[in-house]
N, C-alpha and C positions, 0 to 999 in steps of 0.2 A: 555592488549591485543595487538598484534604486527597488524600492518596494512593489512597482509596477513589474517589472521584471522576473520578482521571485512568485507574485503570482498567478502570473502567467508560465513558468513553470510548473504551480502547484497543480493550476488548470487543465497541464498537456496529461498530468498523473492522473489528473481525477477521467479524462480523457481516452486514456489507456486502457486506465482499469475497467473503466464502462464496456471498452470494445471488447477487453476480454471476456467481462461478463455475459456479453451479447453473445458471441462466438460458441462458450461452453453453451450457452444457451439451447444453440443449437443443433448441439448433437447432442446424438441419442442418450437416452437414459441411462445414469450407470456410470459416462464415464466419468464424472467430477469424483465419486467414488472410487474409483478403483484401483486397486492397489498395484503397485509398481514397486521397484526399489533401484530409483533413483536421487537416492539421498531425502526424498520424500516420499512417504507411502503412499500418496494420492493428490490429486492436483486440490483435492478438501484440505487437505493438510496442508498446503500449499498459500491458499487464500487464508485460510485460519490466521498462519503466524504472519501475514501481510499484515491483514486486519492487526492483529492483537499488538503486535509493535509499531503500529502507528497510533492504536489507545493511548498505550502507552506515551510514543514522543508525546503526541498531543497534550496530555495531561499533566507532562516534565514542562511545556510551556506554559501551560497554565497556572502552574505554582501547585497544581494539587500532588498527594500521592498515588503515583501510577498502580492497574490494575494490574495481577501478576501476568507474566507475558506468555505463559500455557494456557489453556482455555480448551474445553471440548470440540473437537472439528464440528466447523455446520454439518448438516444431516445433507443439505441441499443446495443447488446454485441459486434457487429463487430468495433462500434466506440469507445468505452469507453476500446477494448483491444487495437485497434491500439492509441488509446493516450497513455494508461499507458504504451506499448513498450516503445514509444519514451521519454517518462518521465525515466523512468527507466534506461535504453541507456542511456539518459543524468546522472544521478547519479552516474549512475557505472564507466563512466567516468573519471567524476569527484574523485569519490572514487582512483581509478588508479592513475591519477595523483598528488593529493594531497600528499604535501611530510611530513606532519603533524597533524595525527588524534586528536593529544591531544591538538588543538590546539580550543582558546574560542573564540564560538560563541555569541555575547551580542545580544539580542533581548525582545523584546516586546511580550504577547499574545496577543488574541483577545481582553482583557480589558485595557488594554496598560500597565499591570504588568512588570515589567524589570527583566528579568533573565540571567544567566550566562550557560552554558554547552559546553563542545567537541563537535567534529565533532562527535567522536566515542561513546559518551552517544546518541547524536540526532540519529546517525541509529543505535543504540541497538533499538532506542526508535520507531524507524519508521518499521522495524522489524515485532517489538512486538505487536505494531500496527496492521499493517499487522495479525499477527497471531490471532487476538483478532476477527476479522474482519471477516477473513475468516471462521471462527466460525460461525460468525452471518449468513453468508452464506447459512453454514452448515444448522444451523438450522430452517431457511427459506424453503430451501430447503425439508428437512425431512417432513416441515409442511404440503408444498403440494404436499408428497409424493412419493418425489424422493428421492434417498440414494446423500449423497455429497462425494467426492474425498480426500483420505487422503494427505493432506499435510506435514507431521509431519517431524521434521527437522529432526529427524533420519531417515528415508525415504530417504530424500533426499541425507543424508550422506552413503548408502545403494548402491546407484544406481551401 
């Protein structure tokens, strides 16, 4: 995959996640809160570990030591989209810049396992993520009876 390619991947993510954000946006009060128990207690909960494990990638690429991947849910959708902007902005950045996607990132997980991977495996992966996610969204949302927003990366490649 040539570096233009991975992203413009990252771009259809940061792309998605806006639309989501737009979408909770606008409905009513409450529900980005509200509790469910579909493997996530809230679509809060939901964005949270989006957010918090892509600090994290981000930061495995950076060479730094990652933030831990729990983190107190946002309060709200106005704050949890103005972080992931600037989270995002900082990636895509970086993505820009970087003059070597194939290049290895060595890191630790949460159990302090040691793995090897690219830049460009971690945002296939962060991605993917991403898409997994917004799913959960989705289907949070359906439960308490609002329809969710198609993100679909052909969509996006559509526009």
């Amino acid at each position: 995959m040539k570096k233009e390619q991975l992203v413009l991947m990252y771009e259809y993510n940061i792309w998605a996640n806006e639309r989501i954000m737009n979408h909770l946006k606008s409905l009513p009060d409450g529900i980005f809160a509200k509790e469910v128990d579909l493997g996530f207690k809230s679509i809060a909960e939901v964005i949270t570990h989006l957010i918090s494990a892509d600090e994290v990638w981000f930061a495995r690429i950076k060479g730094e030591s990652p933030p831990p991947l729990t983190r107190t849910p946002f309060t709200n959708i106005e704050e949890a989209s103005s972080y992931q902007n600037k989270l995002q902005t900082q990636i895509h950045e970086f993505l820009l810049s970087t003059d070597d996607i194939e290049n290895i990132v060595n890191y630790s997980n949460t159990r302090g396992e040691k793995f090897q991977n690219s830049i460009l495996e971690i945002i296939q992966h962060v991605v993917n993520h991403g898409t997994y996610h917004r799913g959960n969204i989705s289907t949070i949302l359906n439960s308490l009876g609002y329809k969710g927003i198609l993100t679909d990366y052909i969509v996006y490649l559509r526009r």
